[in-house]
C-alpha positions as CSV (number, residue, x, y, z in Angstrom):
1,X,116.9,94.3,106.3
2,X,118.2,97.7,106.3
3,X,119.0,100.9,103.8
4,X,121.3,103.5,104.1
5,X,121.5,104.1,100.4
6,X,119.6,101.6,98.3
7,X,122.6,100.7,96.9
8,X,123.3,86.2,86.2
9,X,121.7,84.1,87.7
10,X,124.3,81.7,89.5
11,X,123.5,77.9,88.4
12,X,124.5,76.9,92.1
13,X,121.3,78.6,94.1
14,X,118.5,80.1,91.6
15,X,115.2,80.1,93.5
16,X,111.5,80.8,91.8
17,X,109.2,80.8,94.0
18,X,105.5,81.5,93.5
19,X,103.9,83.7,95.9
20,X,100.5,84.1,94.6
21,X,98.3,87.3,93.3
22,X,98.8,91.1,93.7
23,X,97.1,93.3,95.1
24,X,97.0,97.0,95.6
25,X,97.6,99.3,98.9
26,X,95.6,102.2,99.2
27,X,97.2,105.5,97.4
28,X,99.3,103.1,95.3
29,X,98.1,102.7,91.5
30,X,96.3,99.0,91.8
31,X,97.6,96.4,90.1
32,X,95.6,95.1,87.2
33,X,97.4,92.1,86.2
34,X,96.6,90.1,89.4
35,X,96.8,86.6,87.6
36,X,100.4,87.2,86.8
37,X,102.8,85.1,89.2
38,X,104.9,87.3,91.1
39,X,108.5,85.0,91.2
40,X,112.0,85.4,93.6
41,X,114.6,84.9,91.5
42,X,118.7,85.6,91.5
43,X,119.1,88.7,90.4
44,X,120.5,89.2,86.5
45,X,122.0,92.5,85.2
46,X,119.2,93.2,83.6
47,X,117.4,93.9,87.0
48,X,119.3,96.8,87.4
49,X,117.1,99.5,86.0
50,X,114.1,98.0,87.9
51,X,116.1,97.5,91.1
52,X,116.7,101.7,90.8
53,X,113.0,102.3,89.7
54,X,111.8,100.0,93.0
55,X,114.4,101.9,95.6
56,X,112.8,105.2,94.3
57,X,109.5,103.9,94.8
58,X,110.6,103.0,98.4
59,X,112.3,105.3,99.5
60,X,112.1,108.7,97.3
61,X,114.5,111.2,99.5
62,X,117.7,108.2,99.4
63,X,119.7,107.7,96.3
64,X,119.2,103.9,94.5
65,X,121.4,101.3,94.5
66,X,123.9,102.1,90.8
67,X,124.4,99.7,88.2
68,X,128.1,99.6,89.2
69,X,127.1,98.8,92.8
70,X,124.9,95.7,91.6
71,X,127.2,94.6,89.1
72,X,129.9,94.4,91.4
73,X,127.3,92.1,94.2
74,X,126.6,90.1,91.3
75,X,130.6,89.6,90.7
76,X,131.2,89.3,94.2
77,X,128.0,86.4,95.4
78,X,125.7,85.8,92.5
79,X,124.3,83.2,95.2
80,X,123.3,86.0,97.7
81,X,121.2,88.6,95.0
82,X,117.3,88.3,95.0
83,X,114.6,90.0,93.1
84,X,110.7,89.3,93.5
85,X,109.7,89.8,89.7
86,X,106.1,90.3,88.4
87,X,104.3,89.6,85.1
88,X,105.6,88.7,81.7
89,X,108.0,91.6,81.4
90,X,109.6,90.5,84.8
91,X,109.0,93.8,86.3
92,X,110.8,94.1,90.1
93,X,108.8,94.5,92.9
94,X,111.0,93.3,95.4
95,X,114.7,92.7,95.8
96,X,117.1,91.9,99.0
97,X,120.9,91.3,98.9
98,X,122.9,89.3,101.3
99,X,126.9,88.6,101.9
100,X,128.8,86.0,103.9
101,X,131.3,86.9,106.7
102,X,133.3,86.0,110.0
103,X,131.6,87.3,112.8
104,X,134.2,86.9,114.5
105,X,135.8,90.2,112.6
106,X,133.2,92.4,113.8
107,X,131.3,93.7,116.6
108,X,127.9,93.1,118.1
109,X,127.7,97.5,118.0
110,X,129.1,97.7,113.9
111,X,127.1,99.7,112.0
112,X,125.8,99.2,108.2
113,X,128.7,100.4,106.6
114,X,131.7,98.0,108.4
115,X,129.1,95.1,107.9
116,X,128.9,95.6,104.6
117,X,132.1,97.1,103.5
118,X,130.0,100.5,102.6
119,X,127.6,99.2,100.4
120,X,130.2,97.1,98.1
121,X,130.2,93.7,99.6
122,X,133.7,93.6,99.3
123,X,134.2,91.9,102.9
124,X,132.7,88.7,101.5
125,X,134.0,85.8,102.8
126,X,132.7,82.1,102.0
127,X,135.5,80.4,102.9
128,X,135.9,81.5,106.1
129,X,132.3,82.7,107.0
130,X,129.2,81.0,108.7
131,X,127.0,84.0,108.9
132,X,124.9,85.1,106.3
133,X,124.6,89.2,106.4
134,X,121.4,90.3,105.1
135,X,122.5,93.9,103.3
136,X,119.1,95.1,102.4
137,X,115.8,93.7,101.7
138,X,112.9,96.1,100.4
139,X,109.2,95.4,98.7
140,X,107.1,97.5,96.6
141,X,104.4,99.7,98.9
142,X,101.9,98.2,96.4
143,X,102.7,94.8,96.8
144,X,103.4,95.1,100.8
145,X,101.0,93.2,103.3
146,X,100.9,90.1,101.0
147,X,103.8,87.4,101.8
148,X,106.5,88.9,99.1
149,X,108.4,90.1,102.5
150,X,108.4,86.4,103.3
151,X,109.5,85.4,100.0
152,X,112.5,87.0,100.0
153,X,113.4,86.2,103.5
154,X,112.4,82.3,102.8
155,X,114.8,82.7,99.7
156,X,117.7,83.3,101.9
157,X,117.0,81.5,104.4
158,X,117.1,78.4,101.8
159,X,120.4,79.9,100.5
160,X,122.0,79.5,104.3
161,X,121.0,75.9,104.4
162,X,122.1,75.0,101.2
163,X,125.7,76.7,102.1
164,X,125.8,74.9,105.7
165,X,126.0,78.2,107.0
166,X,125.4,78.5,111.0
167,X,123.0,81.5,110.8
168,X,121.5,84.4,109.1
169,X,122.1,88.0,110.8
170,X,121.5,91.4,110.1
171,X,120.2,95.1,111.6
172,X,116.1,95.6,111.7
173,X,115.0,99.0,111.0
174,X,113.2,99.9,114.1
175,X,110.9,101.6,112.0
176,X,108.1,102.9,114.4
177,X,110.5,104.1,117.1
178,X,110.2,108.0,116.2
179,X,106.5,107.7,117.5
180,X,108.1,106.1,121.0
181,X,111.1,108.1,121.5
182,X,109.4,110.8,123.7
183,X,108.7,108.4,126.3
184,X,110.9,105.2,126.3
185,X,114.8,104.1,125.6
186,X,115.3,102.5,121.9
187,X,115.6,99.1,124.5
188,X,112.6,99.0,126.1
189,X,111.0,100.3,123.0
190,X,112.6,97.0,121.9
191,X,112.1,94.7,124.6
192,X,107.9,95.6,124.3
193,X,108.1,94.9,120.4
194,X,109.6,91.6,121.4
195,X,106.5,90.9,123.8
196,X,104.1,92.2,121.5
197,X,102.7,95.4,123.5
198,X,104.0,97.2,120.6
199,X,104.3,96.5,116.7
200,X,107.4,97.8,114.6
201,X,106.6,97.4,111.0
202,X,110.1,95.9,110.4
203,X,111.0,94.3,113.8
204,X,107.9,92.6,114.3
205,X,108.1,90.9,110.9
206,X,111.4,89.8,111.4
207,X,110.3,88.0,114.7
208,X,107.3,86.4,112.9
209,X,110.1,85.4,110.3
210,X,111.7,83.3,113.1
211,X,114.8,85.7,114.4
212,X,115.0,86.9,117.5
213,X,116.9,90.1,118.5
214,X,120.5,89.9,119.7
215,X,121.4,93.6,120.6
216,X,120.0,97.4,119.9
217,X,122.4,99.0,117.8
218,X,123.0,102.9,118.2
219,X,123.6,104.5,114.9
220,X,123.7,101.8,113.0
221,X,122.1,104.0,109.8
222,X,122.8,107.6,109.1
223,X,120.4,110.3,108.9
224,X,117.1,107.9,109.2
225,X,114.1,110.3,110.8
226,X,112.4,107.0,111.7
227,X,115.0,105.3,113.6
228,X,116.8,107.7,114.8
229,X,119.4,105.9,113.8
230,X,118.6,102.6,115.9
231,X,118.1,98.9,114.6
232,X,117.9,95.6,116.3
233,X,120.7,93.1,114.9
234,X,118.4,90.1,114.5
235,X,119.4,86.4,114.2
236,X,117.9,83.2,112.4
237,X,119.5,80.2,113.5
238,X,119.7,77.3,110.9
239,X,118.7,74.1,112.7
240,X,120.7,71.8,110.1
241,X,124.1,73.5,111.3
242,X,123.9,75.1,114.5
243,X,125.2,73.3,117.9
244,X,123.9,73.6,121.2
245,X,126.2,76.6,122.0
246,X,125.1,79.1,119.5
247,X,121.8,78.6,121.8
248,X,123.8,79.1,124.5
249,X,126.1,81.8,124.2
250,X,123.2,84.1,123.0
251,X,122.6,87.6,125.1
252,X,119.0,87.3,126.5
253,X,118.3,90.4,127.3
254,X,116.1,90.8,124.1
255,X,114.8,87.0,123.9
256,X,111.3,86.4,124.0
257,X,110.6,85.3,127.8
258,X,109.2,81.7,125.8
259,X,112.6,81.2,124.7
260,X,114.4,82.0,127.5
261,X,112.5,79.3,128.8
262,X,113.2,76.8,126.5
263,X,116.9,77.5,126.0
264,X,118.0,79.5,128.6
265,X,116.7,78.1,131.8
266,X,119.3,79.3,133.9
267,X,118.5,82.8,132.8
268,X,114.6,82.1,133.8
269,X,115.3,81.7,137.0
């Protein structure tokens, strides 16, 4: 969902999914193997090295994720780790981490590091929690533009439903916004994402994912030339779990006029 700093298998939630055939995006190396199946999986220590090799392919100027970082969100929720694996050596091409916490401990404004305990996951809390975080969630530029985005998300989308868990949350890059910033507030830069006058390369997938944008959060990352610092805390809502409240007590500023509408009609008027 996010980076600041790109930071086995558990038998209760493993997911494979297939997501089809490579492909290769132009000034990427193309990918030859394209019959391989390309699998999201719980991530194993042996991911680590791939993991780092996949952050620097993502994002070059920020330092990886370390081995003692992983390790310890694999001994902390085995559950929440994902990789997207390719080919017979199980080479990563896509990974996303996730943690469970009380909302009610935080604020709508937080910023990466309080949702995530800076990186270390160590404010996990499944007893007590009903809202999965999503820490980070990054794909290969060679792979992007083919569903493996979708993969991951799907994966922990399944992991909230299997948990019972109320919702999945977490803060949307707004990606794009440097090219906006001139002329409109992080906002309204928002709010026309939302209605589709503008695409964000990381909102706008999360809306097609099924969230829908709680708040615009000010500094939620740290020196990020394409944000400027700003992301959208997003919000899927698990229909097994939820109850007509957690409709209801949404903000709707940033709501899609549709669903207004269809939840909100007080607000419509």
């Amino acid at each position: 969902m996010s980076l600041t700093c790109c930071s086995g298998r558990s038998a209760e939630f493993a997911v494979e999914v297939p997501v089809g055939r490579c492909y290769s995006a132009p000034g990427y190396p193309t990918m030859t193997t394209a019959d391989f199946e390309i699998r999201v999986r719980n991530t194993q220590s042996g991911d680590f090295e791939g993991i780092g090799d996949l952050c620097g392919r993502v994002y070059p100027e920020t330092c990886p994720w370390s081995p003692e970082q992983l390790g310890s969100h694999l001994r902390i929720f085995p559950d929440g780790q994902f990789v997207a694996v390719h080919g017979d050596e199980d080479r990563v091409v896509g990974m996303s981490s996730s943690v469970i916490i009380k909302w009610d401990h935080y604020d709508m404004f937080d910023d990466w590091d309080e949702f995530t305990a800076k990186g270390t996951l160590a404010n996990h809390d499944a007893e007590h929690g009903h809202t999965l975080y999503g820490v980070e969630a990054i794909v290969d530029p060679a792979m992007q533009g083919h569903g493996l985005g979708h993969k991951l998300v799907q994966a922990q989308k399944t992991l909230a439903a299997a948990k019972g868990l109320w919702r999945m949350r977490g803060g949307a890059r707004l990606r794009d916004y440097h090219h906006h910033a001139g002329r409109m507030t992080a906002p309204d830069y928002v709010i026309a994402v939302v209605h589709g006058q503008i695409v964000d390369h990381t909102l706008t997938f999360h809306l097609h994912e099924g969230f829908h944008v709680l708040a615009v959060v000010p500094h939620y990352l740290t020196d990020d030339s394409e944000t400027l610092g700003y992301a959208a805390l997003v919000e899927w809502l698990n229909p097994d779990a939820i109850e007509p409240h957690h409709y209801s007590d949404r903000p709707t500023r940033f709501l899609h006029r549709d669903v207004v509408r269809q939840h909100h009609p007080q607000a419509s008027r």
